[in-house]
N, C-alpha and C positions, 0 to 999 in steps of 0.2 A: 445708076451713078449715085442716084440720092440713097439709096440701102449702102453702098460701100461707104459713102461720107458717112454716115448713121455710123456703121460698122469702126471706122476710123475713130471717130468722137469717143465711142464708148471703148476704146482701145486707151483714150488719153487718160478718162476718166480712169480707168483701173492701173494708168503706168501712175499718176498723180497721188492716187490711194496709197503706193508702196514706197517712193523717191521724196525728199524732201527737199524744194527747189531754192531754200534760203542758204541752203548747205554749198551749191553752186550759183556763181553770180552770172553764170552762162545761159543757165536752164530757162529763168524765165524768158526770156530773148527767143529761145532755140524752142519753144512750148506755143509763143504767141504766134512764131511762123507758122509752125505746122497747121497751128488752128486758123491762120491766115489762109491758108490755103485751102481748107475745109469748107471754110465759110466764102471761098470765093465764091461770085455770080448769086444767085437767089437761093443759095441754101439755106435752110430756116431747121434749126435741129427738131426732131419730134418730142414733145415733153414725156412721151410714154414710154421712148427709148434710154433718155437721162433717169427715169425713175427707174426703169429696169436694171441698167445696170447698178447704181446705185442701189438697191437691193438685194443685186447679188457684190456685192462689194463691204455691205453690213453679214452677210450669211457667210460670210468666207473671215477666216481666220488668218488667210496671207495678206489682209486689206487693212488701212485704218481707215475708217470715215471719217474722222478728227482731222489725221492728217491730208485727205483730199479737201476738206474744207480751210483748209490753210492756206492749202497750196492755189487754190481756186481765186479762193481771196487775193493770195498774192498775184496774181494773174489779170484779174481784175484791175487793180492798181496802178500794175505796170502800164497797161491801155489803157488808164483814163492818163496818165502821165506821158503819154504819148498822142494822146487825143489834144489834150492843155498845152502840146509842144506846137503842133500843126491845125487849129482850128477850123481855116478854111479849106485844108483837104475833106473832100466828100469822103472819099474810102474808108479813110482813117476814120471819122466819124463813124460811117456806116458799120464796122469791124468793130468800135467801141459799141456801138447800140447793141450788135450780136454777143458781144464778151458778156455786158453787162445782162443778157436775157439770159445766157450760158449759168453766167454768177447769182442769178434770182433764182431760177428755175432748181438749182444744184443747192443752193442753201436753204433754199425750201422742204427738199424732201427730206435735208439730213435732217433739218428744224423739227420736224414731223417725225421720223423715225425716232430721233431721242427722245420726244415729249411721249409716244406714243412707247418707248423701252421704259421710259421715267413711269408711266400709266402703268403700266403692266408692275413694276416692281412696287406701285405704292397700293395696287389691286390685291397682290401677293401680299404682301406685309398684313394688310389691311384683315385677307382671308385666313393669315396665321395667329394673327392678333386675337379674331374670334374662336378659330379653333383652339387655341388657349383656354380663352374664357370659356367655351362649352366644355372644355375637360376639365374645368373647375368646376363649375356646375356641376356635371356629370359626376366629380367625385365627392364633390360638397351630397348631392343626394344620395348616393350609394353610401357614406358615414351616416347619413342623417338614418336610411334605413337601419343598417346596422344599429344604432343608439337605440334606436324602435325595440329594433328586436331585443339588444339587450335589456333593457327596460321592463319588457315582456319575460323575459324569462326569466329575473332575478323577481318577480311579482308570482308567475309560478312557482319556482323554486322556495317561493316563501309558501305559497298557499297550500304547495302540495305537503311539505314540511308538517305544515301547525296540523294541517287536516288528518296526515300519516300519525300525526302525534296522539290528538284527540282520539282516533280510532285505536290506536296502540297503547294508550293508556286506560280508556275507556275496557277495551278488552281484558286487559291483564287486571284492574282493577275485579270487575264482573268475574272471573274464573279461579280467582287466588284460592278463593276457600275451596274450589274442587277441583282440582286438580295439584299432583304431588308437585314438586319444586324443581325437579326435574325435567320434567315436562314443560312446566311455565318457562324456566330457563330458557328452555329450548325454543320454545315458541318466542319468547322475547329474542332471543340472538336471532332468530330469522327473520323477523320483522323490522331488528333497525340492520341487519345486512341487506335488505331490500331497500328501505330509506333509506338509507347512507350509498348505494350504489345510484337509485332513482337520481338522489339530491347530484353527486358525482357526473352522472350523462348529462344533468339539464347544464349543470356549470361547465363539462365539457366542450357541450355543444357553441353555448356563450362564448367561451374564449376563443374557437376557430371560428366565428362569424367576424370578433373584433377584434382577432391578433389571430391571421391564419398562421405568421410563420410563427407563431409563439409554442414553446416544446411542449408535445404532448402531455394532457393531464393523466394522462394512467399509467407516463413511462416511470418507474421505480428514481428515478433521478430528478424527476419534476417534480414529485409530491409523494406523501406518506399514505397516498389511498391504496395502495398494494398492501403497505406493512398495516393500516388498518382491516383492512380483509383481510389477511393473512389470522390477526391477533385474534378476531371475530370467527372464522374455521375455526382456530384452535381450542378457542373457548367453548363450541359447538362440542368438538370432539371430546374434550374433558366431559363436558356435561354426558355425554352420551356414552362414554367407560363410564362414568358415576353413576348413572343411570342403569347401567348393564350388572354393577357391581352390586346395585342395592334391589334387584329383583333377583339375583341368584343368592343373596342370602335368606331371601324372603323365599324361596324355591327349595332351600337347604333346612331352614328351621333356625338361621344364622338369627333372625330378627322377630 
């Protein structure tokens, strides 16, 4: 009998969660019988059974817990206004003591449910907030690398430069007097098309470390390092018909 009254209560509990009892001025009347009858003789609701359903009354989407807490309230009221009507009836007392343990016990867990959804969303917030911040971090260091490396390689790109320079002037200086002009030429155009290509990769490389989506440095549209290779070939190739032209006269008796 006491599991069917269990059964019944947690019946009222989920008709209260969907019906809105200020809407009919009948219902609370027709709400406090039912539960009148429930709580006849020594029945004492179980708090495990109000919390249960109350839990599935929060998990369920055809329920409001707001509005069962209204309506609970409203309910409440009604029985102490009828307790304050008839003071020395026992029953009516004893009905109002049950109502009001029904209205503590049921505002309690909603009390708790929201503080504990309020907890969880300032939990959330809170673990979003950081994750932010570590993605700033995270990207503040990955720039800070990058800067590095840039730093790095425009410090190369100098040293390999002056050092390419001193070698390559160093050299051509040293061989002028022995070797024909032809030659040197040649050797000069291969030397700064290898500098000029070296200096090229390191500054390529530079620019997809700190601007990947930036267009590429070698595309004929991004820079004139194509038409400078280009002019450097062609210069090679002159020097190298002028070259061909001045040992076949030297071959002939031309010279």
């Amino acid at each position: 009998m006491k599991n069917d009254a269990q059964k019944l209560l947690q019946d009222i509990l989920f008709e209260l969660s969907k019906k809105n009892l200020s809407e009919d001025p009948k219902a609370p009347e027709e709400y406090l019988q039912r539960l009148q009858k429930i709580y006849a003789g020594d029945f004492r609701h179980a708090y495990s059974s109000i919390f249960g359903a109350i839990t599935r009354i929060d998990n369920s989407s055809r329920y409001d817990l707001d509005l069962l807490a209204e309506n609970i309230n409203l309910l409440h009221e009604y029985a102490k206004e009828k307790q304050n009507g008839a003071p020395e009836d026992e029953a009516t007392l004893q009905f109002y003591q049950k109502i009001r343990k029904l209205y503590d016990h049921t505002n309690l867990d909603i009390s708790r449910i929201n503080y504990t959804k309020e907890l969880a969303q300032r939990i959330e917030h809170e673990n979003q907030t950081m994750t932010e911040r570590l993605q700033k971090l995270q990207d503040k260091s990955e720039q800070s690398q990058k800067d590095y490396i840039t730093i790095l390689g425009i410090f190369s790109s100098i040293v390999v430069t002056f050092v390419a320079g001193l070698v390559f002037s160093g050299s051509v200086l040293n061989n002028i007097d022995k070797v024909s002009v032809y030659r040197l030429t040649f050797v000069m155009l291969m030397i700064a098309f290898f500098i000029f290509n070296l200096v090229a990769l390191l500054l390529h490389f530079i620019q997809k470390i700190r601007r990947p989506e930036a267009a590429d440095v070698f595309s004929k549209q991004a820079s004139p390092i194509g038409d400078i290779n280009t002019a450097i070939l062609l210069l090679l190739l002159i020097d190298i018909i002028w070259w061909g032209i001045h040992w076949f006269c030297i071959l002939h008796g031309y010279v």
